[in-house]
Steps between C-alpha positions, in 0.01 A plus 500: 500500500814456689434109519503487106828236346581524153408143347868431448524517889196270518684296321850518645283407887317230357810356359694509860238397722448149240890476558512538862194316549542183728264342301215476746180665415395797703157566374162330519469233204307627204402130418688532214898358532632690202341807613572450841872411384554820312338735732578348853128452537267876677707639664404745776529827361466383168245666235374309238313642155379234290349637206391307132234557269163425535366098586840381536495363842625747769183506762544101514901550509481742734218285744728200460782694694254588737372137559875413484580735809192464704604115529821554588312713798554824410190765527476642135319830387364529133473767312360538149469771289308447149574768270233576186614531177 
């Protein structure tokens, strides 16, 4: 649990690193630009949860990113979980 930051640390790291950025992206393109320009794009590293009710979108989403990556020639591994409710 020693790699556990307080969300006001989260905060305080993401803040630096957008104002040291140079401004060049250093992850893979989502294939969204907003996304991409808030988040820097996957970063290696980088865990993502995407989570929204049911029949909202997030397997296509989600398969998008991975269409998005595999053309820009990176192998991509997918990995679903479907939970019942």
């Amino acid at each position: 649990m020693k790699n556990l930051l307080h969300i006001s640390r989260c905060v305080e790291k993401f803040e630096d690193y957008h104002e040291n950025h140079s401004g060049g992206m250093s992850g893979m393109k989502t294939g969204i630009p907003k996304l991409d320009n808030s988040t820097d794009g996957f970063v290696p590293g980088q865990y993502w949860v995407l989570g929204a009710d049911s029949r909202i979108g997030k397997t296509t989403l989600c398969m998008n990113f991975s269409m998005h990556v595999a053309q820009q020639g990176k192998p991509v591994f997918y990995f679903i979980t479907e939970m019942n409710t």
